[in-house]
Each structure stands twice: as C-alpha cells, then as structure tokens.
C-alpha positions as CSV (number, residue, x, y, z in Angstrom):
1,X,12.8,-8.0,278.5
2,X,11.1,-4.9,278.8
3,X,7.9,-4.1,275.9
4,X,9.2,-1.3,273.6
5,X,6.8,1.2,272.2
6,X,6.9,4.1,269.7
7,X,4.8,6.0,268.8
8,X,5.0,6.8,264.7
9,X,7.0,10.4,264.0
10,X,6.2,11.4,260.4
11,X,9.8,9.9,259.7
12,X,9.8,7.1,261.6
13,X,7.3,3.7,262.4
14,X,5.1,2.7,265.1
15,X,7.1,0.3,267.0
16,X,5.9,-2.2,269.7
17,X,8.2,-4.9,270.5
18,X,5.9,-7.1,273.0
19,X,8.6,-9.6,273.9
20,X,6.4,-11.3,276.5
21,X,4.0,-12.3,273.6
22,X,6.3,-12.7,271.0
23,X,4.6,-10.2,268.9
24,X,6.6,-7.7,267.3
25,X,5.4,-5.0,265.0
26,X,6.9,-2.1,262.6
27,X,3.8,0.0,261.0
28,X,3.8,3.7,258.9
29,X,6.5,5.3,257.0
30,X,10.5,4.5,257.9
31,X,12.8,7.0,256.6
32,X,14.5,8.5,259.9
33,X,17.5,10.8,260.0
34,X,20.0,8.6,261.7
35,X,18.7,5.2,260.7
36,X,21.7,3.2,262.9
37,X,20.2,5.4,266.2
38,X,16.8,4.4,265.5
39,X,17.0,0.9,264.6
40,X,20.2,-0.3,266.8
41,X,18.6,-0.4,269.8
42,X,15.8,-2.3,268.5
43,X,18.2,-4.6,267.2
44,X,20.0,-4.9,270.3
45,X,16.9,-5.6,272.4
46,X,15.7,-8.1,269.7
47,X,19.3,-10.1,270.2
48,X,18.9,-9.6,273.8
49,X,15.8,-11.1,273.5
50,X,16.2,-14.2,271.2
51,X,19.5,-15.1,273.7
52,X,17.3,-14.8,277.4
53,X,14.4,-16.6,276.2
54,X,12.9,-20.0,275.9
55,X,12.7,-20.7,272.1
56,X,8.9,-19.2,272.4
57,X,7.3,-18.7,269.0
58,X,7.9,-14.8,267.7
59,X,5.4,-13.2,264.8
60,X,7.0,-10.1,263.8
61,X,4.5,-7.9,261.9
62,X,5.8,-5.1,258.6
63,X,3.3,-2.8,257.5
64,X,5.6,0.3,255.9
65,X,4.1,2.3,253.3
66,X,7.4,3.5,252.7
67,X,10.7,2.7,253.4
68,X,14.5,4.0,252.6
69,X,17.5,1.9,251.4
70,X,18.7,2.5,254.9
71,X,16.3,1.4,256.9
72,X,15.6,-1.8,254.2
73,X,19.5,-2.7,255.5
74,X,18.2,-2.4,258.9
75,X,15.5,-4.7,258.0
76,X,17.7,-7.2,256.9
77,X,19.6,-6.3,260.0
78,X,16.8,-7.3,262.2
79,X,15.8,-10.2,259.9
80,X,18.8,-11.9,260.2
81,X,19.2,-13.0,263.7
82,X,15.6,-14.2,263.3
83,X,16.3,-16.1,260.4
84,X,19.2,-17.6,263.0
85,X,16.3,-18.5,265.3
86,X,14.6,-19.9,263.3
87,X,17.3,-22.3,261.8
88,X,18.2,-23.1,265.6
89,X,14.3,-24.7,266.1
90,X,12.1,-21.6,267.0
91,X,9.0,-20.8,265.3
92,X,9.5,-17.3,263.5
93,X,6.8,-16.2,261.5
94,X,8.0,-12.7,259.3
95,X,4.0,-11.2,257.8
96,X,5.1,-8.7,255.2
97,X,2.0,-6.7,255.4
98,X,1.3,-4.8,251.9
99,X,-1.8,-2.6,249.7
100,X,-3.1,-4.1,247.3
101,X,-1.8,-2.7,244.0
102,X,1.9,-1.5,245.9
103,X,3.8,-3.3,243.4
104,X,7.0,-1.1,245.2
105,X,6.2,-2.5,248.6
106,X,5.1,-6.3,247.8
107,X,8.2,-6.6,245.8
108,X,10.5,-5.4,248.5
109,X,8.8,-8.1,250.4
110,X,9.3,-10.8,248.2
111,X,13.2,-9.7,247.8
112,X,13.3,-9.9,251.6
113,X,11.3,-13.3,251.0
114,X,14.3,-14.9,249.3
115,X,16.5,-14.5,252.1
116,X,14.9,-16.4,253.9
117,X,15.2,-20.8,254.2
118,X,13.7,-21.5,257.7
119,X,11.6,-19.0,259.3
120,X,8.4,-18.6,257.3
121,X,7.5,-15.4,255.7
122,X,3.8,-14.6,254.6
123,X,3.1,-12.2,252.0
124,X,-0.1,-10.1,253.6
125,X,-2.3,-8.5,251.0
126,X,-4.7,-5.8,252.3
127,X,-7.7,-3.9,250.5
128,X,-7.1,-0.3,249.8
129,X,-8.1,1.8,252.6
C-alpha cells in the first residue's frame, strides 16, 4: 500500500498515512467542502490496508484544532474498521492528541473514547504553544 500524504489546506488536515510503519496521522484544522471526497479515499486505502496486511501494530495519531460534525462522522468512519482490527487481535493504538485547556477538543475525544472496547485510545495532553 502506497504512503499517502497531504499537505494541510486552510480547510483541510495534514494527512500521512505511512502504511509500511503503521503510523497514521491527521494534524490542523478539518472542515473541508465535500467531506465524503476528502475522507473516502482515506477510508478506502485504510480498509485496503487493514485487509492486505499482516496484523502489524497501527498507531493512528489526531491532532485537530478544529473539527466539523462532518468530518467527526468521518472520524468515526475511519475509527471503526480499526476498532474491527483491533477486536480481530491487532494492536491499534488511537492517541487523541489535544491543548491543554480545549475542553471542546478533549471532550470530543473522550466521546470518541467511549466507542471504543478493544483498540486502546490515549488521551494526549499538550502545553499551549
């Protein structure tokens, strides 16, 4: 599976899907136009991914500042076939990266949190720049 990178647009988040590592990260601001065109093919490579691989372990990194209600669905949307993985034996590791004092953002995480039973999910609080 081929690396995906993004650069951040001032509607949309750095993205760099480094399959080969297992490292995935989403990082800025995510309110694009066409949520579905932005996300779905991230989605689709992540599926891709989690199907052709060995049961490697997969760290997925969220640092948004802000986020819509559509791209929080396609959150979920990308959280749930990891959640999947996870229940299936594979180490999945979800860090919800927040600012300290973002009560808006380290709640969203926690609601996110909930959802999940068997990957892990680590709330990460970082110092105001």
């Amino acid at each position: 599976m081929d690396r995906i990178q993004l650069a951040a647009t001032d509607r949309s988040p750095q993205v760099d899907f480094d399959f080969a590592s297992g490292h995935l990260t989403l990082r800025g601001e995510s309110y694009p136009e066409d949520a579905a065109a932005f996300f779905g093919p991230l989605l689709q490579a992540l599926r891709t991914h989690l199907a052709d691989q060995s049961g490697a372990p997969i760290v997925f990194e969220v640092g948004l500042a802000y986020f819509n209600s559509s791209s929080a669905k396609a959150l979920m949307n990308l959280f749930m076939p990891l959640e999947d993985a996870a229940e299936e034996g594979r180490s999945v590791t979800v860090r919800w990266h927040f600012v300290d004092g973002d009560e808006t953002i380290e709640e969203a995480g926690e609601d996110f949190a909930a959802d999940f039973s068997h990957a892990r999910f680590e709330m990460v609080k970082e110092p105001v720049a």
